[in-house]
C-alpha positions, 0 to 999 in steps of 0.5 A: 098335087091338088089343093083338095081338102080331105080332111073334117071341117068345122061344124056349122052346128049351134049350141050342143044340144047333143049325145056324146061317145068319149073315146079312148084307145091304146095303140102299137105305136104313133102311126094311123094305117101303120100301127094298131089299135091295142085296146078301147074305151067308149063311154056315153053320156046324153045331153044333160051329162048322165052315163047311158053306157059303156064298152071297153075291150082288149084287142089282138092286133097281130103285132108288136104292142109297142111301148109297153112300158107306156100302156102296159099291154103286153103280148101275152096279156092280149092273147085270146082277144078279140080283133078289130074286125070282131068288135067293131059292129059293137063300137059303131053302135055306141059311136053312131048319132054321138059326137065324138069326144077325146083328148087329142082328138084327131089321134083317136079319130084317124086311129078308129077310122084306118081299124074301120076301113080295115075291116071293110066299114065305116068309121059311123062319126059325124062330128067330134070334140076335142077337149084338148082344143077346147080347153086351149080356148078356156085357158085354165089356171093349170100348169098344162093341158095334159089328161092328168092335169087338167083332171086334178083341176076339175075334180076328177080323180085319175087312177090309172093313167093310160089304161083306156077305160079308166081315162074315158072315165076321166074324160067324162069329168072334164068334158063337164067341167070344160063345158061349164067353162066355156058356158060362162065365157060364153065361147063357141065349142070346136066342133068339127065336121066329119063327113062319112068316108065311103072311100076311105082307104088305109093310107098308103103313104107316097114313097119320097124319092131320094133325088132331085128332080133333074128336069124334063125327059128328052127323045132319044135321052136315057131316064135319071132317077129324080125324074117326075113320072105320071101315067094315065090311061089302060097299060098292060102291066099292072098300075102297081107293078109299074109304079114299084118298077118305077120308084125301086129305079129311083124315080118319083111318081106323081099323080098329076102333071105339071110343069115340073114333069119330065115325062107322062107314060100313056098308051093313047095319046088321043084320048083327051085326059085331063093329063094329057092336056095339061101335058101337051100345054105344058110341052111334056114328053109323052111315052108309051108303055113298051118304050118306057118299060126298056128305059126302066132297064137303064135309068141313069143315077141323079144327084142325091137330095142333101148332096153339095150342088155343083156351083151355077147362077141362080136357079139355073141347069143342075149337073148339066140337065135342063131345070124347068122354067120357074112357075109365073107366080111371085117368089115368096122366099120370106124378107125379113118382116117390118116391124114396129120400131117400138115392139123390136126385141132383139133375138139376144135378149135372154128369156124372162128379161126385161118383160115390162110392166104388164108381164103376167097380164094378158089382153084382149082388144075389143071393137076398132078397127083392124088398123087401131086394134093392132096397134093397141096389141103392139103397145100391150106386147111391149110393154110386157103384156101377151096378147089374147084373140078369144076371152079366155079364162087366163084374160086379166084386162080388157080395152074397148074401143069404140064399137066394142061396147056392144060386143057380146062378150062385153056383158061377159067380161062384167060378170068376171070382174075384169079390169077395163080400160080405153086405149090411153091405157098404154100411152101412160108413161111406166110406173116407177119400179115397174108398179101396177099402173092406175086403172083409168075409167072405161071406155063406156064411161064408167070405172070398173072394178079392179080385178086382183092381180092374177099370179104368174104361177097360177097361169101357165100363159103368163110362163111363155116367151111373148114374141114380136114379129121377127123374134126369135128364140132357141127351141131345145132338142129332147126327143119330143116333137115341137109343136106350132098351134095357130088360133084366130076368133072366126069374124067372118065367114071363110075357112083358113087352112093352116100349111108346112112346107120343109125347104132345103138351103135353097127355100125350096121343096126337095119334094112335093111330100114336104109339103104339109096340107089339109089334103097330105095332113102328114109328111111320109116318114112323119116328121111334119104332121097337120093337126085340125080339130077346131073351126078356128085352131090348127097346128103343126108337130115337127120332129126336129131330131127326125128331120133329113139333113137337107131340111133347113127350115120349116115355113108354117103358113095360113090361107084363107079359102075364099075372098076373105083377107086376113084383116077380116079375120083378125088377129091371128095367135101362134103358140109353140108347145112341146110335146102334146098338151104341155104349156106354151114356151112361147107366143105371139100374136100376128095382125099386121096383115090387111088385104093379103090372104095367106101369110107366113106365121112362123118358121123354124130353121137350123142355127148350127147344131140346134133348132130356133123358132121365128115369128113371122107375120108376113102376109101376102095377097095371092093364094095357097097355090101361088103360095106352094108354086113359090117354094117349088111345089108342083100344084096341080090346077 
């Protein structure tokens, strides 16, 4: 598997100076390249906000309509519409030289660039916004960040929620109010880059093979199902054809070779592929055409993913078959992280109990060193306190220490009239009764004037769970995905690629589709997805009811492409949400990493019947592919 990226990357682009396309669409079901687009909305806007245009449609889809009691479009009322292909010259115009905008952006986009390729174009976006990414950064006073909430809060009146043309309407009032927000905490838009997909093609997703990779094929050895299979070169029956023939017997079909293969099917083996010498560096057996194609009539049964192993040492043979060589790189089989002994938080602690004198206020650290900003985080988080990365519109204290006072948000924090403090802030010794504490003079010198206290209720980050690394908490099984958000402020100047891997028991892949990646955004059968719409903030969706028996745990990383290490990127805040848009159940901040570049953020794993989620923080100093290699993906160099 290649570590290529396919997928938009943040917008270099200051300011937005720019002409905006709101979009909104109704769709069959959750699915890009499965489901279909059902009914569309697009609203422009030039760059001082006023309306230039609009085109709203009903479209046939040629199937099911899905959930009709979500959008109420039902088969007989799109009867006689239009069909994508139709329509879509029109949408492009409306599209084309616009930034992009919506409200889980990434959904509509993916969904308009799979109905695009469908109808033999492309999808004529450059760049896109996400208003649901962009008001995590701002942080408003809401009790969530749904569509209907965040336009009560914005003065937007909402008639008629999930019916396209008017929520792009709405939209259109809270992209105003949401960028007025940002102006005034001066935070930088997400914009993400979306280069043209001259290639792109309705994604047809890898078949996961339902058994264990049993180990290299052998000469004169019959094939077993879980075997890894690659071709390369010219063969007489169809690529296709071959592949189908290939996984209706059971064995997994790879795109690359890797140690991990057990055979490579080539009809020349002189050419000098770069499969073919990968191969022949790696020992693989190599087989032509004609003697694979009569293997294929009497392949072998394998052992069933989530089947009880037979009992052996270590990572040794399976049911009597060779298991390839472990790879050289380290494992990275996640130890228990060290953590402050004074930020533990036992995993029993009932939630809402003893949350400290600071619960309800959240800080955010300006100047010091990664070092001395770390620790002044972990005295906020003990003693109640959550723990901001950006200035958010949910900040009540600030503490500068030396270098931040020529921070540029410094002039920003003034204007808001929040309460600034220098690190001896948290050294003093609780108030009596768990009382708000003295506000001591700043750092520059000068006491700022005391903010009021900001009420828990009117702020939905005061509601969540704040975790230390090593908490844990019990995450609720109810039919809706969990979702874990990762956000950094970007000091210097390097891509971080946010990762899942889905481990069985033995913290291994069963395949390599359980690994989740910018270039795989999405496990096959869509329990685990990627998320990407803001230089500095990812998330990952998992559906936990949905996942196979034999995932116990699903790891959530990040990798810094580059030399850069995470002490140069900072802090880094995870969140866990259920359900899109809703508020945080928990958070926490990680910034115990220095020269690593790639670390664990968190991880949610079985516990009996239900589901618990980890904060982690572990950092190490290899990269992404020896991250993948350790939990036995097969990365392709």
């Amino acid at each position: 598997m290649a570590l290529l990226s396919s997928s938009p990357k943040p917008s270099a682009t200051p300011g937005h100076f720019d002409e905006w396309a709101l979009v909104d669409v109704e769709t069959s079901g959750l699915r890009p390249g499965q489901d279909r687009v059902l009914s569309l909305a697009v609203l422009t806007l030039d760059v001082h906000g006023r309306r230039t245009g609009e085109y709203h449609t009903l479209l046939d889809p040629g199937c099911d309509p899905g959930p009709v009691h979500v959008h109420g479009l039902t088969s007989e009322r799109l009867a006689g519409a239009p069909t994508f292909g139709q329509v879509a010259p029109k949408v492009g115009e409306y599209l084309d030289g616009r930034v992009f905008v919506a409200h889980n952006a990434h959904f509509d986009y993916n969904f308009l660039s799979h109905e695009f390729a469908r109808a033999g174009l492309v999808l004529p976006v450059r760049r896109r916004l996400c208003t649901l990414a962009l008001n995590r950064l701002v942080g408003p006073p809401t009790a969530d960040l749904k569509l209907g909430t965040l336009a009560a809060h914005y003065g937007v009146r909402q008639e008629r929620a999930h019916d396209a043309q008017d929520d792009v309407r709405v939209l259109s009032g809270i992209l105003r109010g949401s960028l007025g927000a940002a102006e005034r905490l001066g935070l930088s838009l997400p914009f993400l880059d979306c280069p043209p997909r001259e290639e792109f093609r309705p994604r047809i997703p890898k078949v996961p093979c339902a058994y264990r990779n049993p180990g290299r094929l052998e000469r004169g050895m019959p094939l077993v199902q879980g075997m890894k299979v690659s071709i390369t070169g010219d063969t007489h029956v169809s690529r296709e054809e071959l592949v189908a023939r290939s996984v209706e017997a059971g064995l997994n079909m790879m795109t690359s070779v890797s140690g991990q293969t057990s055979a490579l099917v080539t009809n020349d083996p002189a050419t000098a592929s770069g499969k073919l010498r990968r191969a022949a560096d790696e020992g693989v057996l190599l087989v032509d055409e004609l003697t694979y194609l009569r293997l294929l009539e009497d392949v072998r049964p394998g052992q069933a993913k989530g089947a009880a192993r037979q009992p052996r040492a270590g990572r040794g043979p399976v049911s009597g078959t060779t298991t390839p060589a472990p790879s050289a790189a380290p494992a990275v089989s996640v130890p228990q992280p060290r953590v402050p002994a004074s930020a533990v938080t036992p995993a029993s602690t009932p939630r809402g109990k003893e949350r400290g004198p600071l619960a309800g206020r959240r800080v955010l650290v300006l100047g010091g060193t990664h070092g001395e900003a770390a620790e002044v985080r972990v005295r906020a988080v003990a003693r109640g306190a959550s723990v901001a990365v950006n200035l958010s519109a949910g900040v009540t204290d600030v503490v500068v220490l030396p270098g931040g006072e020529a921070d540029t948000r410094r002039s920003r924090v003034t204007s808001l009239g929040l309460r600034v403090h220098d690190a001896d802030w948290l050294l003093a010794p609780e108030p009596a009764g768990n009382a708000e504490p003295e506000e001591p003079a700043s750092s520059a010198g000068a006491t700022e004037p005391a903010a009021p206290p900001r009420s828990s209720a009117g702020n939905p980050q005061d509601g969540a769970e704040v975790m230390v690394r090593g908490a844990v908490i019990d995450l609720s099984e109810t039919g809706t995905a969990w979702t874990v958000a990762a956000a950094w402020a970007q000091h210097t100047a390097c891509d971080v690629d946010v990762v899942a891997f889905a481990l069985d028991a033995d913290e291994k892949v069963p395949g390599d589709e359980d690994f989740v990646f910018h270039g795989a955004p999405e496990h096959p059968d869509g329990t685990v997805r990627l998320a990407a719409d803001g230089p500095t903030g990812q998330a990952v969706s998992v559906e936990l009811e949905r996942l196979p028996l034999e995932i116990h745990r699903v790891v959530v990383a990040a990798a810094i492409d580059g030399d850069a290490t995470f002490s140069e990127v900072g802090a880094i805040e995870i969140t866990a949400v259920r359900g899109v848009g809703a508020a945080p159940a928990a958070r926490a901040t990680l910034d115990a990493a220095t020269t690593e570049r790639t670390m664990i953020l968190a991880e949610m794993y079985r516990r009996g019947d239900g589901w618990r989620l980890r904060a982690v923080g572990q950092g190490y100093d290899h990269g992404l592919a020896d991250l993948a290699r350790g939990y036995g993906v097969d990365v392709a160099e």
